[in-house]
C-alpha positions in Angstrom: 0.0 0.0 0.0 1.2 3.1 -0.1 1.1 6.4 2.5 0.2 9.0 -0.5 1.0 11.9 2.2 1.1 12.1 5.6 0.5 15.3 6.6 1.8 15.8 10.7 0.5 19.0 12.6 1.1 19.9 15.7 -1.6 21.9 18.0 -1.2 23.6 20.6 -3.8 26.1 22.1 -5.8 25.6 18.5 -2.2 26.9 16.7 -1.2 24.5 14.2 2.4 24.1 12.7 3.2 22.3 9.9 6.5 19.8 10.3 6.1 18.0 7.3 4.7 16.6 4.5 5.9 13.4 3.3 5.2 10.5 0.5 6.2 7.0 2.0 6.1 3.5 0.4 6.5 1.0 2.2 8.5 -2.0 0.7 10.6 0.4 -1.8 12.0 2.1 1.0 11.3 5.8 -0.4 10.6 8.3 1.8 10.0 12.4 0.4 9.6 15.3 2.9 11.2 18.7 3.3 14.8 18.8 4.3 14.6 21.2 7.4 12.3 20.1 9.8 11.1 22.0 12.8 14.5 21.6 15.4 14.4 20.6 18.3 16.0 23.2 20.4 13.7 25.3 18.6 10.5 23.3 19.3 11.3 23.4 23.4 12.0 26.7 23.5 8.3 27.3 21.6 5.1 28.2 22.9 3.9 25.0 20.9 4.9 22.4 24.1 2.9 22.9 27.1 4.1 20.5 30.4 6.2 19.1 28.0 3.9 17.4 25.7 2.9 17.8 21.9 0.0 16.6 20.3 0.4 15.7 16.7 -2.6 14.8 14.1 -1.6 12.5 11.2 -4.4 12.3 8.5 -2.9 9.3 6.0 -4.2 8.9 2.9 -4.4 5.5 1.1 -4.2 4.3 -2.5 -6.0 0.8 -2.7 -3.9 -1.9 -5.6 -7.1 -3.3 -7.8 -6.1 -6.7 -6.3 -7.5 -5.5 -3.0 -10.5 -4.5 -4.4 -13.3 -6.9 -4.5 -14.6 -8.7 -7.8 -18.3 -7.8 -8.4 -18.3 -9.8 -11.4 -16.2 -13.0 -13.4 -16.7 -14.9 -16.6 -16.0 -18.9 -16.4 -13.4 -20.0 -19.2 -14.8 -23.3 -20.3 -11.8 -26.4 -20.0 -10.0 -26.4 -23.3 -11.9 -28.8 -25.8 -8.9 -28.8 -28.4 -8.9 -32.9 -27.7 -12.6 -33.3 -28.4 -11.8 -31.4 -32.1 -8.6 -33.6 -32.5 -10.5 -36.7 -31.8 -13.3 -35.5 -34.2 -10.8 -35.8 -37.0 -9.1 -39.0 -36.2 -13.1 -40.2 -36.4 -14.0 -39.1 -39.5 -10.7 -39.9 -41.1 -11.3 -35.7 -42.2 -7.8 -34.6 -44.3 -6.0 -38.0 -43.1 -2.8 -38.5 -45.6 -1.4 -42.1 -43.5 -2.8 -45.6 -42.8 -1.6 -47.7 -39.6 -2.5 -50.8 -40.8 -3.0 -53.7 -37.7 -3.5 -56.8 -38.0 -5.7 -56.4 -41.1 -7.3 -53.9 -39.6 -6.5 -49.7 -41.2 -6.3 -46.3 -38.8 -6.8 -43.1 -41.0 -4.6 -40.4 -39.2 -2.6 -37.8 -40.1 1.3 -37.0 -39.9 1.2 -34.3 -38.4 -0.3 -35.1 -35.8 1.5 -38.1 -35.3 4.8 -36.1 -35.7 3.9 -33.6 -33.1 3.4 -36.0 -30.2 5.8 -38.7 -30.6 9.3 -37.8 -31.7 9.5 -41.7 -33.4 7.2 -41.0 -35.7 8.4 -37.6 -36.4 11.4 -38.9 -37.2 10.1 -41.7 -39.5 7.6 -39.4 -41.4 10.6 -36.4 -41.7 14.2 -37.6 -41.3 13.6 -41.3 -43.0 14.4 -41.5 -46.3 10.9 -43.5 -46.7 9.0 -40.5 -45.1 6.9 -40.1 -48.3 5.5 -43.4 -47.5 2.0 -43.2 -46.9 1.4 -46.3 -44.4 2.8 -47.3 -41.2 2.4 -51.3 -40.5 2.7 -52.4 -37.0 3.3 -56.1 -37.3 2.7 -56.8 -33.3 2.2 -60.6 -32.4 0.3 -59.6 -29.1 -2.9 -60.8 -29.6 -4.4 -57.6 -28.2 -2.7 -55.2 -30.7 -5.3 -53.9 -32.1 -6.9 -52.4 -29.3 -3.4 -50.9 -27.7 -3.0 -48.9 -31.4 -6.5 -47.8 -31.0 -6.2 -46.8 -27.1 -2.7 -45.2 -28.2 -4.6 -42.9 -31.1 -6.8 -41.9 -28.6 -4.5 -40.6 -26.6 -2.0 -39.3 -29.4 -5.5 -36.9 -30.9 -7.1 -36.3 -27.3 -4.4 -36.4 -25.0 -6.5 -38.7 -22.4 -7.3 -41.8 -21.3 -9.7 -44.3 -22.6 -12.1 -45.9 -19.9 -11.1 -47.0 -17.0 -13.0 -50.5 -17.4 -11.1 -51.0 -20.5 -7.8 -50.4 -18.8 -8.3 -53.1 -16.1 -9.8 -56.0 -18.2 -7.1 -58.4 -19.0 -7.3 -61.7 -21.8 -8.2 -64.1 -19.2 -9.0 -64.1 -15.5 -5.8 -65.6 -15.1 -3.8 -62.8 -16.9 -1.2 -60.9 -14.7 -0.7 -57.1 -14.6 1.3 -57.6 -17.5 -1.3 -58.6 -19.8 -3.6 -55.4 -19.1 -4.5 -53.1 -21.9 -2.5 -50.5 -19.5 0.6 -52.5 -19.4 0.5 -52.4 -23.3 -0.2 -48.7 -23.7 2.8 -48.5 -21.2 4.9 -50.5 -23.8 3.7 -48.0 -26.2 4.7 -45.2 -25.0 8.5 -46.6 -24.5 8.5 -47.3 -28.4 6.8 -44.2 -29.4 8.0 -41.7 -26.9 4.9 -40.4 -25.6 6.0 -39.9 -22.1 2.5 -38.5 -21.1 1.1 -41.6 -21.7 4.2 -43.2 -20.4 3.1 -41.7 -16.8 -0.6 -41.8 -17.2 -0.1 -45.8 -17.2 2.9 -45.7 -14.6 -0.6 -44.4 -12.1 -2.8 -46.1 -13.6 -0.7 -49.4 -12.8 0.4 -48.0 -9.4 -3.2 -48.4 -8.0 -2.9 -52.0 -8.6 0.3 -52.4 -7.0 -0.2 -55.6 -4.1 1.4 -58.2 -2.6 0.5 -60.5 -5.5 1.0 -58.4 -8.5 4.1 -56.0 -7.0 6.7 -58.6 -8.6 5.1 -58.4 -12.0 4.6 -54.4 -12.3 7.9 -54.0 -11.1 9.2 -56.3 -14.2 7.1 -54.0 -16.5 8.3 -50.7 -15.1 11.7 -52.0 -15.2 11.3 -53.4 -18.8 10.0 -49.6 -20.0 11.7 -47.3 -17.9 8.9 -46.6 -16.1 10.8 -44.7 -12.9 8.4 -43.4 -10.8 6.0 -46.6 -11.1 9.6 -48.5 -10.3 10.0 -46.9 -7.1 6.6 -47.4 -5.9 6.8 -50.9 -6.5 10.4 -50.9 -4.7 8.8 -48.8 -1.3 6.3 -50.8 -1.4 8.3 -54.3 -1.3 10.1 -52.2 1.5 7.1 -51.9 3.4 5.3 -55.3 3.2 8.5 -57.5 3.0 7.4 -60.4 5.1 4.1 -60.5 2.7 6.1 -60.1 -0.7 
């Protein structure tokens, strides 16, 4: 805040005398006011002290920031929908100029797009000397590769998850962590660079961490350089060591 001017009289007997007028601001340290103020020898010798005591009247004035001041009215920004416009055109195939074929089955996207999230690709489609080519084939044996490349689109043109319930469900009720759609997507995103995805899996995967699945997670963070998901599994084992 700052003191706009403090202005200090002194009254005695209804006699004012003006001492000084001065511009303070606190915090930059500047102080203004007239060089000769009213001396002290002089003031006791004055008809301004009586039994030794002087009564002084500040009237401060103060210039309010706009921060201080309260908000009568806002407008709500709505959350950015670029993903939902993004996803739109991976949908309707709108402009596409590449096909990811997979396992017989064809993804219209586009290179750009592709180029701008995941450095591999970037590379392939503009440093490779077979960038021209139009198709990318991902010749996968997992028997779940087709939903991975579709879960991994999804999140390449809308930068989120897919459900949750898709995540989770595995290829047989005897599956381990490793055979989730998650731990796939986290394979992904080691070969493809996309380190958002890389960490959306490393917490989707932590939640699951137990004393049963703790050994296999582990293997799969260690397998994709999944750090963070690797030292959760490691405190952890610390914790529960008699049960692990």
């Amino acid at each position: 805040r700052h003191f706009a001017r403090n202005v200090i009289d002194a009254y005695i007997h209804g006699v004012v005398l003006n001492i000084c007028f001065c511009n303070v601001v606190f915090g930059l340290n500047i102080f203004r006011g007239y060089k000769r103020f009213f001396r002290r020898a002089a003031l006791e010798t004055s008809d301004y002290l009586k039994d030794d005591c002087l009564k002084i009247n500040c009237t401060v004035g103060v210039v309010v920031s706009v921060m201080d001041s309260p908000r009568l009215h806002s407008i709500q920004v709505p959350d950015s929908d670029i993903g939902i416009h993004f996803g739109a055109l991976l949908d309707n195939q709108e402009g596409s100029d590449v096909i990811v074929h997979v396992s017989g089955e064809k993804f219209h996207a586009h290179k750009l797009i592709l180029a701008a999230r995941s450095p591999v690709f970037r590379s392939r489609f503009f440093d490779d000397s077979n960038g021209q080519n139009s198709d990318i084939v991902i010749a996968d044996m997992e028997p779940r590769v087709f939903e991975y490349v579709q879960a991994m689109l999804h999140f390449i043109y809308r930068d989120t998850f897919i459900e949750d319930d898709v995540l989770t469900t595995s290829s047989s009720p005897e599956s381990s962590a490793s055979d989730t759609l998650a731990a796939k997507l986290l394979a992904a995103s080691d070969k493809y660079g996309l380190e958002r995805l890389r960490l959306l899996c490393e917490a989707h995967l932590c939640k699951d961490i137990s004393v049963d699945s703790v050994a296999s997670i582990l293997s799969l963070a260690d397998c994709y350089h999944a750090t963070e998901l690797k030292a959760a599994c490691l405190k952890f084992s610390a914790e529960n060591l008699g049960g692990t």
